[in-house]
C-alpha positions in Angstrom: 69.7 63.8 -161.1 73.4 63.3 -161.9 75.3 60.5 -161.0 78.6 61.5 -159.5 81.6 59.1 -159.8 83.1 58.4 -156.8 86.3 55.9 -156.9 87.1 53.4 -154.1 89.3 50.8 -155.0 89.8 52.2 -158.5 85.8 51.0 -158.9 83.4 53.6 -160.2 80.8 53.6 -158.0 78.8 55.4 -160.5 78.7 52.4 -162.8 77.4 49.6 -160.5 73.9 48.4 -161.0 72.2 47.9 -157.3 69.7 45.0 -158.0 66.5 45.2 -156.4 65.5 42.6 -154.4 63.0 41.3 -157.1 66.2 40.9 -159.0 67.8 39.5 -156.3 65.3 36.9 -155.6 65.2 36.0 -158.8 68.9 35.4 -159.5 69.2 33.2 -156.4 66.6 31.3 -158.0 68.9 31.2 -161.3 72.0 30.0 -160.0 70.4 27.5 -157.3 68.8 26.3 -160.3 72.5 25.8 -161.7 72.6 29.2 -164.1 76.5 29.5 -164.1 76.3 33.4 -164.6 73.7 34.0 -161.8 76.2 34.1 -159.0 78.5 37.0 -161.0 75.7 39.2 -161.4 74.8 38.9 -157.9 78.5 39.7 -156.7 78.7 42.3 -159.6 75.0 43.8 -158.4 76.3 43.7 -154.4 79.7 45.5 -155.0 78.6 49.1 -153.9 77.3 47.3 -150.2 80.6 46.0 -150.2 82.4 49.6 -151.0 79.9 51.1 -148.6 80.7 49.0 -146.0 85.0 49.7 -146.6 83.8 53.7 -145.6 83.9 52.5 -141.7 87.1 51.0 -142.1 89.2 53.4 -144.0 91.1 54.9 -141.3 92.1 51.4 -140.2 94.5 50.4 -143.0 96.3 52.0 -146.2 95.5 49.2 -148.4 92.0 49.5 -149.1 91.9 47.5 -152.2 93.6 44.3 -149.9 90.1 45.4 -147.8 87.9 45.3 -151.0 89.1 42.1 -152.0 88.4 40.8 -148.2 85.0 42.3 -148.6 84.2 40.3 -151.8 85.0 37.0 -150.3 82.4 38.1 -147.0 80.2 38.6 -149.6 80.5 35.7 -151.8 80.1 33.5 -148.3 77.2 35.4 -148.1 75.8 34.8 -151.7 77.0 30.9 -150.7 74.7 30.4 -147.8 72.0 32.6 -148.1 69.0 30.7 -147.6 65.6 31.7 -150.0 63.3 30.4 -147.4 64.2 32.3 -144.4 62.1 35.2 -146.4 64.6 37.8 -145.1 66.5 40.8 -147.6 69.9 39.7 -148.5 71.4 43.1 -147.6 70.4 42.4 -144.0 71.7 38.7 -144.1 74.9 39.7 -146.0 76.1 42.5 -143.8 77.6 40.7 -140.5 79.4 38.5 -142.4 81.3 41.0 -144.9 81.8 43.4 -141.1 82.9 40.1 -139.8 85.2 38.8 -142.6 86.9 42.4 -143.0 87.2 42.5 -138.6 89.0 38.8 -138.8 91.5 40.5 -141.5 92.3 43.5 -139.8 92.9 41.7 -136.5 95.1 39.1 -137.9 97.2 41.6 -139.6 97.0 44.6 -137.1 100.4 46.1 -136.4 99.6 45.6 -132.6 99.3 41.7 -132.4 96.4 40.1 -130.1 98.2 36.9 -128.9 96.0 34.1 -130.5 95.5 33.1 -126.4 93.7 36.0 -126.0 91.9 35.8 -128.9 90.3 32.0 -128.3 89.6 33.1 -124.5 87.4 36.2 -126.0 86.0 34.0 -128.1 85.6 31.5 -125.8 84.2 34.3 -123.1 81.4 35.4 -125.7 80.0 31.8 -126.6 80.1 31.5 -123.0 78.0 34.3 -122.2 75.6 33.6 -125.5 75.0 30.1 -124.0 74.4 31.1 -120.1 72.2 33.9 -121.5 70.1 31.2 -123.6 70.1 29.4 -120.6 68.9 31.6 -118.1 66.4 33.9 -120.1 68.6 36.9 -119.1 71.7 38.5 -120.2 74.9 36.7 -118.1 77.8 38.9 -116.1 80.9 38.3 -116.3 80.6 37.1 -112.9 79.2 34.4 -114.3 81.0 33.7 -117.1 84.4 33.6 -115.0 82.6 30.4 -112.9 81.6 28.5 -115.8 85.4 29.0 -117.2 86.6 28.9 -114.0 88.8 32.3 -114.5 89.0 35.5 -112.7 87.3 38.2 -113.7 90.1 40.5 -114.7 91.2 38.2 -117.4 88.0 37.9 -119.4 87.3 41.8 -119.0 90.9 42.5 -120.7 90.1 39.5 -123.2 87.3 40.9 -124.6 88.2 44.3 -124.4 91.1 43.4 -126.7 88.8 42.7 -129.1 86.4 45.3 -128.9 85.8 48.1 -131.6 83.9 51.7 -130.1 81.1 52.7 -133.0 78.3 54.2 -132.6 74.6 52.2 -132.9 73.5 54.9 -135.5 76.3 54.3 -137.6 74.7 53.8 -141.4 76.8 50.8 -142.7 74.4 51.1 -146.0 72.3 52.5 -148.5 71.3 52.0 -152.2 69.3 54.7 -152.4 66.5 54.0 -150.3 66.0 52.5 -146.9 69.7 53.2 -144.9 70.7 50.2 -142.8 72.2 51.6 -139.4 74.3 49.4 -137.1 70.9 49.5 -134.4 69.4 47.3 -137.0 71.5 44.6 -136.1 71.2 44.7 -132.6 68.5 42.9 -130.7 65.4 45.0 -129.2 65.9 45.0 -125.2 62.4 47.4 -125.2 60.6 45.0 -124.0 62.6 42.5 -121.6 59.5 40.3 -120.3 59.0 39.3 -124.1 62.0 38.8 -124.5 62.9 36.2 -121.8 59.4 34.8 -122.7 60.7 34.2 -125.8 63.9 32.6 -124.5 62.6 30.3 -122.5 60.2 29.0 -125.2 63.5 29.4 -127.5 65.4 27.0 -124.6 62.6 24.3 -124.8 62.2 24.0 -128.7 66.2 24.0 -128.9 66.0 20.4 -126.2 63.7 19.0 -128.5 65.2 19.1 -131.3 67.6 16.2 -132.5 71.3 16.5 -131.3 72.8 17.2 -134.7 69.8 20.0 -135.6 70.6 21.3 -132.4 74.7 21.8 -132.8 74.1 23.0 -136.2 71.4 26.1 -135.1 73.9 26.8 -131.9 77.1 27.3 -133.9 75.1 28.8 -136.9 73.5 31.4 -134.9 75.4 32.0 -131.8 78.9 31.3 -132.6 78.4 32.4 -136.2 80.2 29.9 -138.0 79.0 29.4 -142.0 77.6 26.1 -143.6 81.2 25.5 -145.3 82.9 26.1 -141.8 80.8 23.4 -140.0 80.6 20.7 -142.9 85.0 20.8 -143.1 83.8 20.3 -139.3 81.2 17.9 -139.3 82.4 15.9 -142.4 79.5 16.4 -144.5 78.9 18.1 -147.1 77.4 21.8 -147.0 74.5 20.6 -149.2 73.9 18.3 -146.0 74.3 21.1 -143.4 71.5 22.9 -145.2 69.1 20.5 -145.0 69.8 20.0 -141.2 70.0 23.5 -140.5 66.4 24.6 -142.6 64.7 21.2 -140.8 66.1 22.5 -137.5 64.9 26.2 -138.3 61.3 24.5 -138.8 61.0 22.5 -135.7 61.9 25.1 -133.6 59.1 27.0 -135.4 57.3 24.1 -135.0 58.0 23.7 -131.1 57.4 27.3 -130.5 54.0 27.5 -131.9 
């Protein structure tokens, strides 16, 4: 079958090698090893899930090769903390935090500025919500999310609306030629709700019995989304450190939940 060149960002798309992810594995092994070439080949082999990902934002800005660059960084954070033992595909780690990198760009330089109030109550609003949800075994209102920030409901509606992006769950976000990642796949599955708050509640419990620092680390990793570099300039440790705390916490909760 022929290859057909198609150009985003002056890049032939043609020309880039999609690693497999026997290849994958095995250059994570390389550079966390301390291969000094490993982590080119894995930016190199990731470029085309970078350009795929650009597709859903092209009609959002006519610099697409600022975008591209913005997308490499999302996915060099990725390449940063992606962690071996968590025994899921890189593809499916990597692509929240190259959507999220390119949505922080695009709202810090939109052409209709969010005041940065707005902003840290959204944010605010959502970790919030993610916390009283964790909480309660059930997703929280808004009802309840004004209470606990002790705010009318009008203003955190309009908060997080300001914020919010319309896209369909089907939207395909990528594909190397075989299995096509859809947005859906990144969405928790509310089929079954009883699991699900079964789950939560065993979640809740393992989370309390874990050490104070495990448990910060797993809350802001996870919920809040910050990465390993973000919370060690926080912390003051190192991000070496951060990994170890996060993997250890990862295991007790395993642990606890069995």
């Amino acid at each position: 079958m022929a290859r057909h060149k198609v150009e985003i960002c002056g890049v032939n798309t043609a020309n880039i090698k999609v690693l497999s992810s026997e290849e994958q594995m095995e250059l994570f092994k390389k550079m966390q090893a301390g291969d000094p070439f490993a982590k080119d080949d894995l930016v190199n082999g990731n470029l085309k899930l970078v350009l795929s990902i650009l597709k859903r934002f092209s009609n959002r800005t006519d610099n697409m090769d600022d975008l591209f660059q913005v997308g490499c960084i999302g996915l060099i954070k990725a390449i940063d903390n992606f962690d071996l033992s968590h025994e899921v595909k890189f593809s499916t780690y990597a692509v929240p935090m190259i959507v999220g990198e390119l949505k922080r760009f695009l709202r810090d330089n939109n052409s209709i500025r969010i005041a940065r109030s707005i902003k840290d109550l959204a944010y605010k609003a959502l970790r919030t919500k993610e916390e009283l949800t964790s909480l309660h075994g059930r997703e929280a209102t808004l009802e309840e999310v004004s209470k606990e920030l002790n705010l009318p409901v009008y203003e955190i509606q309009n908060a997080l609306d300001s914020m919010r992006d319309t896209i369909s769950m089907f939207e395909p976000i990528y594909n190397d030629g075989g299995d096509t990642i859809y947005l859906a796949d990144q969405l928790e599955d509310k089929s079954n709700r009883s699991e699900v708050i079964d789950t939560r509640i065993s979640l809740k419990a393992a989370l309390e019995g874990l050490k104070e620092k495990e448990r910060y680390i797993l809350m802001e990793r996870y919920i809040v989304g910050k990465t390993q570099m973000e919370l060690a300039e926080e912390i003051g440790i190192s991000q070496a450190q951060i990994s170890r705390l996060e993997k250890s916490g990862l295991e007790n909760v395993k642990r606890l939940m069995e």
